[in-house]
N, C-alpha and C positions, 0 to 999 in steps of 0.2 A: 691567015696565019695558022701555023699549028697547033692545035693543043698540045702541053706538054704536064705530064706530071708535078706538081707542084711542088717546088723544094718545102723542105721542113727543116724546123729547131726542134732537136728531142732536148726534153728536157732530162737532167739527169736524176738517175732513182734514188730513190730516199736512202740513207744509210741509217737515218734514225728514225722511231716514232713507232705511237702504238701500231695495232695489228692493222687496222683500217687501213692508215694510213700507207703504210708498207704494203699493203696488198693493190689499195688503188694507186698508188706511185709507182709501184713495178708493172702493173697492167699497160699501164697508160705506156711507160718508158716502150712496153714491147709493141703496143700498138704504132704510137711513132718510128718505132725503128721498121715496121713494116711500109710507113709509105716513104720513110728514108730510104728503102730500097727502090722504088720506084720513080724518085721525083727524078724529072728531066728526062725522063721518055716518054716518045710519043704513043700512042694509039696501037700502032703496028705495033710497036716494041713489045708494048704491054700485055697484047695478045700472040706472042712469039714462045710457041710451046719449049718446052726440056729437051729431052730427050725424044723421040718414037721407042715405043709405042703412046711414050705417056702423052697428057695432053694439058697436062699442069702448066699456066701461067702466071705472072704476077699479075693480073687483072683479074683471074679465077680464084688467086687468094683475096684478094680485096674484098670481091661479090662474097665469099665462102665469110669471112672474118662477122661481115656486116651481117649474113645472115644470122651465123652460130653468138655477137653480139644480140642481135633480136630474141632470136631461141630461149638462151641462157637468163639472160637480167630480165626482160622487160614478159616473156611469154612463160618461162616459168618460175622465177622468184617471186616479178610483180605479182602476176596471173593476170597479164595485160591480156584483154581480146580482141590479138591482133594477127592480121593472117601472115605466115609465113614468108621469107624473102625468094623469089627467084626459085620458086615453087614447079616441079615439073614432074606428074603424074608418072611419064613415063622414063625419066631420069631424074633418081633421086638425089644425083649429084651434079643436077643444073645449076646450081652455081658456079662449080667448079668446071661445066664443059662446056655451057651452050654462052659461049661469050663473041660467037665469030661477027653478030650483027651488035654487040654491045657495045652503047655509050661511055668509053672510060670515063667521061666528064661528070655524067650522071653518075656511075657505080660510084666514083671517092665522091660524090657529093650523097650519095644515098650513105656509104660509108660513116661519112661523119657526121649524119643527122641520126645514123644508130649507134654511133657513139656516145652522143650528146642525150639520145632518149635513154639509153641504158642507163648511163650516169642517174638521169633523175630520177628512173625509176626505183630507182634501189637505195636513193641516196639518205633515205631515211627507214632505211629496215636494217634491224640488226643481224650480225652477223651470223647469228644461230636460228633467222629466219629458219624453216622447212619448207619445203614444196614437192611434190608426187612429180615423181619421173617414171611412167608407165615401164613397163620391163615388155620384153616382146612377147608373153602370153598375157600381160593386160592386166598382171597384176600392179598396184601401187609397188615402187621403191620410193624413200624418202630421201633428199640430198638437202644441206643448210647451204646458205650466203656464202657462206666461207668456201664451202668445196667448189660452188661455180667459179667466184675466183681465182680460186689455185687453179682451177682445172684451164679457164681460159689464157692464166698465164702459161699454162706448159701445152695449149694449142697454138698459143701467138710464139712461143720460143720453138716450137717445132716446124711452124710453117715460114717461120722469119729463118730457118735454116734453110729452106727450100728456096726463099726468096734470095738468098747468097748465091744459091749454084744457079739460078735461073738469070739472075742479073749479072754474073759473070760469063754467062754464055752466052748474053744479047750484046753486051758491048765491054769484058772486061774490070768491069767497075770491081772492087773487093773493098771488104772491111766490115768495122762491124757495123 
């Protein structure tokens, strides 16, 4: 049988409720609306680039999301020590390239266990946590809870826009 991307129920975003709430309600909404884009395709599909030159697919966003989930909440909010996702010395954007022998079954399941660890990890730090986010001469920059998740909602609403034209070009499908 073939593996097929698995359908989802997005659930719908909060209209109401403190900041928390609104913040991880609309996370969550974008994260679902990402594998909404994918469910019911297979393996090929999944790994079926854009355009040439580029080499972006919905399976390179999935790897890419679960990493920058890891990074984000659990590597620098937590200060989990944990090694990096789909790590490649000599491509710093193996997530997003080296997916031609990849597991799609694995990646949404490696996906949503960094889903699931991000959530805990942060699920009891307040919002004006701080944490060091080196700058590229190695100095400390400081960023709070709050700015990771704004930041990851407008990297899931940007690559779920890439996930529109990628999935409209594998088989038509549109919406939001």
């Amino acid at each position: 049988m073939t593996w097929r991307a698995p359908e989802i129920t997005r659930t719908t975003e909060p209209y109401v409720g403190d900041e928390r709430i609104m913040l991880e309600g609309w996370l969550d909404w974008h994260r679902q609306t990402l594998l909404h884009k994918c469910a019911g395709l297979t393996a090929e599909q999944l790994k079926t680039p854009s355009v040439e030159p580029s080499t972006l697919t919905l399976l390179g966003l999935v790897r890419h999301m679960a990493a920058v989930e890891r990074w984000w909440f659990r590597i620098r909010a937590a200060g989990q020590d944990v090694p990096g996702l789909y790590e490649n010395p000599e491509d710093p954007d193996a997530d997003l390239n080296d997916y031609a022998d990849a597991d799609p079954a694995a990646d949404f399941a490696i996906f949503a266990a960094e889903v699931a660890a991000a959530r805990e990890a942060v699920a009891g730090l307040p919002l004006d946590t701080t944490f060091p986010r080196p700058r590229r001469d190695g100095t400390p920059e400081h960023r709070n809870l709050r700015w990771a998740y704004l930041h990851m909602i407008e990297e899931y609403a940007r690559h779920n826009g890439h996930a529109d034209l990628l999935r409209e070009r594998i088989d038509g499908v549109t919406g939001d």
